[in-house]
C-alpha positions, 0 to 999 in steps of 0.5 A: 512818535505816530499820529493817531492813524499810526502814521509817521509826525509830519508825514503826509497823509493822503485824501483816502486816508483823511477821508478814512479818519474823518469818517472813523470821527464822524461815527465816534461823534453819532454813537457817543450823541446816540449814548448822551440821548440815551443818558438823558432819556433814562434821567426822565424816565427815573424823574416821571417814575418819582412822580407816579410814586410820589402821586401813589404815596400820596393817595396811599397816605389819604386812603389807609391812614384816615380811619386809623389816624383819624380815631387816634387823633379825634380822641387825642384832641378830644382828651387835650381839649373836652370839645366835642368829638364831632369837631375833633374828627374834623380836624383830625381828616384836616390833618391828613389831607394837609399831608396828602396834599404836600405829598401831591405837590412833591410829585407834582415838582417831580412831574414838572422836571420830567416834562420840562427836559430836552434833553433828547431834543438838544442832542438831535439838533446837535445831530442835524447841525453836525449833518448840515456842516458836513454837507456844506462842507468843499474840500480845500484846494489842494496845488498839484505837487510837483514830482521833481520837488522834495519836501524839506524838513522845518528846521527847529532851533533848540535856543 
């Protein structure tokens, strides 16, 4: 059985390899932070997309659909009801922009959500709080060890 450097269980390793491991760790850490910020970075983007699209259809909808709709529906009322065809074309541009308006507050939700992520601002604080602990970090005392003393073996009980 090897530890993950390939070495020996229970052998000692030395400070160079240590160090080695650490900084091997350290960089493993920053580049799988740097991915997480891109990860996030590519959710808000997607999100503020989804709003410009929601704010294009909305003011596709109002543009194209309101001489169409407006002649289709106007008379539709005005065959449902007998009122005047003046009021009926009212309504019927009441209509589409009721429609536009919801399809303007859906983008604005969206527009919302994008705006309100941090999530590249929380990985860059995780970033400086790694930094700072590595930088304040002391190396433990180590004793000199003696030349004449051998490492023993821990027993182990096998009750």
């Amino acid at each position: 059985m090897s530890a993950p450097d390939g070495s020996p269980v229970g052998a000692e390793r030395s400070i160079g390899q240590l160090f080695a491991s650490a900084t091997t760790e350290l960089s493993a850490l920053v580049h799988d932070e740097i991915a997480l910020a891109k990860a996030q970075l590519k959710r808000d983007v997607k999100r503020g997309a989804m709003s410009g699209g929601a704010f294009s259809a909305a003011g596709a909808v109002l543009l194209f659909s309101l001489p169409m709709l407006n002649f289709a529906l106007a008379y539709g009322i005005r065959t449902w009801s007998g009122w005047n065809l003046a009021v009926c074309f009212l309504l019927s541009f009441g209509a589409n922009v009721v429609v536009a308006g919801l399809l303007g507050l859906i983008g604005l939700v969206f527009a919302k959500k994008a705006k309100k992520s941090k999530g590249p601002q929380k990985v860059a604080a995780s970033m400086k709080q790694t930094a700072g602990v590595l930088q304040n970090a002391k190396p433990h005392p180590r004793e000199p060890q003696q030349a004449d003393k051998a490492v023993e073996p821990v027993a182990r009980s096998s009750s």
